[in-house]
C-alpha positions in Angstrom: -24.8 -12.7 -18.5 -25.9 -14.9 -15.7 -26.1 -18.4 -17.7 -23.9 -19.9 -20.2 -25.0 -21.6 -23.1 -24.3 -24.8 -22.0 -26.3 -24.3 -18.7 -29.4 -22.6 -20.1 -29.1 -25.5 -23.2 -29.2 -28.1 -20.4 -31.9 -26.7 -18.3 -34.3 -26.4 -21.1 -33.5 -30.1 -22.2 -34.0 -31.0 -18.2 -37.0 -28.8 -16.8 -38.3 -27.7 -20.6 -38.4 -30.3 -22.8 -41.3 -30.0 -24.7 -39.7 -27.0 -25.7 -37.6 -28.7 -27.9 -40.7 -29.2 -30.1 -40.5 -25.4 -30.3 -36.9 -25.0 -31.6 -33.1 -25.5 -30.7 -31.1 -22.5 -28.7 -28.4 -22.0 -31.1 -26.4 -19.1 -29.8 -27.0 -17.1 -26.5 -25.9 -13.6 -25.4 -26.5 -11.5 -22.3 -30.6 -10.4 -23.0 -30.7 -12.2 -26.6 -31.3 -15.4 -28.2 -31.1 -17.3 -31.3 -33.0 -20.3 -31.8 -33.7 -22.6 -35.2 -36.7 -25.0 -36.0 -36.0 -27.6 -38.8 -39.7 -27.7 -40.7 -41.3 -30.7 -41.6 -45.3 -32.1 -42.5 -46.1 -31.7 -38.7 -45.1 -27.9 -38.3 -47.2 -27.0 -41.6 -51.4 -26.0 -41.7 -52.9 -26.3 -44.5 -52.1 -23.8 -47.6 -48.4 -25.7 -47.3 -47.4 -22.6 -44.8 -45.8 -23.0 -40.7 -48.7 -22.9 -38.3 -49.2 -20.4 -36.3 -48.7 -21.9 -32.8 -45.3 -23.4 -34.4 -44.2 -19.9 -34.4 -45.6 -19.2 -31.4 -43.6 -21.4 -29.5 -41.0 -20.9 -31.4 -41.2 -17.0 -30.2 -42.0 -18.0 -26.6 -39.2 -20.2 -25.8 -36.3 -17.9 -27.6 -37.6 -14.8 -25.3 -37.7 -16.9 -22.7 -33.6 -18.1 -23.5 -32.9 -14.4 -24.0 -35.1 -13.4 -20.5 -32.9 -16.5 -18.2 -29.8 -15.1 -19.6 -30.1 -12.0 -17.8 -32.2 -13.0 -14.4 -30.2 -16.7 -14.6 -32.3 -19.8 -14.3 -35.8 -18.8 -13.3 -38.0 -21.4 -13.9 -41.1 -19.9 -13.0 -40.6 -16.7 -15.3 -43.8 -17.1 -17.4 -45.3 -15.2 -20.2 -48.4 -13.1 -19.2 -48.7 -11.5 -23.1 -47.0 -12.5 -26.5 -48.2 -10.6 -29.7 -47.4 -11.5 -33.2 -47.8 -10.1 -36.5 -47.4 -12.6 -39.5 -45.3 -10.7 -41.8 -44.8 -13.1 -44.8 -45.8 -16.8 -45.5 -42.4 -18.9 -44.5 -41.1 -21.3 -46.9 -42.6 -24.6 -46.7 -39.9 -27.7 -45.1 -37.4 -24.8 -44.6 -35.8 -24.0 -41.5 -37.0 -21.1 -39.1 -34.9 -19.3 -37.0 -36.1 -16.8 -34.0 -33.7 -14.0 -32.4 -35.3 -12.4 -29.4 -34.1 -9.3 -27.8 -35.1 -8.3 -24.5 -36.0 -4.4 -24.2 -36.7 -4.1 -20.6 -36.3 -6.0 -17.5 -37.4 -4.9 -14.0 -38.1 -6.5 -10.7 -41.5 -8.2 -11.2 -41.8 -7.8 -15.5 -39.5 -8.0 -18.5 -40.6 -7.1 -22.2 -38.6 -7.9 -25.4 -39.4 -9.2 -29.4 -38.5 -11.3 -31.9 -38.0 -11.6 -35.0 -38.5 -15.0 -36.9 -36.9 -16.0 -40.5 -37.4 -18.4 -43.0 -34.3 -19.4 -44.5 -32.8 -18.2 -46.9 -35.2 -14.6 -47.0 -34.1 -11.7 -45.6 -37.3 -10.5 -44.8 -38.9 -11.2 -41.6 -41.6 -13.6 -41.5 -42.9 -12.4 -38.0 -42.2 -9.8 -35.4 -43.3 -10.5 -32.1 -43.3 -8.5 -29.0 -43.5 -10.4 -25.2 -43.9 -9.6 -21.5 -43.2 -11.9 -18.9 -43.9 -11.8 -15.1 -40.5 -13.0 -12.8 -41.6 -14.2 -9.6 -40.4 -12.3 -6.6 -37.8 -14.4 -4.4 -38.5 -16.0 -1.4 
């Protein structure tokens, strides 16, 4: 792994954080990461369901934990495609959780997908799959 926890945890709160808005990295391994949302009035759409883009970012930003613990703290890593496929309805004002696993990373592009859970159902809720370009050093 080429972050810790506590460094990754730090750099989002530092360089990223409106991505806390997103979700809180809650455990971190070497190409995977977990992240929770707590759910409340302003992460529902109407129907009393999350919103989309809620789980959108919530998706994003735990590939992006799980991408950073392998290639270390790259800020400019960025997502060029993120596909989601709403599963089930999560529960209304219950928490979400994300754990994103990376499947490949190269040189220039990583892939990997997440899962996302409402709590307290075993089922998924979404399944996500995401690229990302890493910028070549200079």
């Amino acid at each position: 792994m080429k972050v810790t926890f506590a460094e990754l945890d730090q750099f989002l709160q530092e360089q990223f954080p409106q991505g806390a808005a997103f979700g809180q990295l809650q455990a971190l391994g070497d190409g995977w990461a977990e992240m929770g949302l707590e759910v409340d009035d302003r992460h529902l759409r109407p129907g009393g369901t999350v919103s989309g883009p809620v789980t959108m970012g919530l998706v994003d930003v735990t590939l992006y934990a799980a991408l950073l613990s392998q290639i270390g703290l790259v800020p400019m890593a960025v997502t060029t495609n993120l596909n989601v496929n709403f599963l089930r309805k999560p529960v209304a004002h219950a928490p979400i959780s994300a754990r994103g696993t990376m499947i490949k990373v190269g040189r220039t592009m990583a892939v990997g997908e997440v899962f996302v859970y409402s709590e307290g159902v075993e089922e998924p809720a979404a399944h996500s799959t995401v690229t990302y370009s890493i910028p070549s050093k200079i």
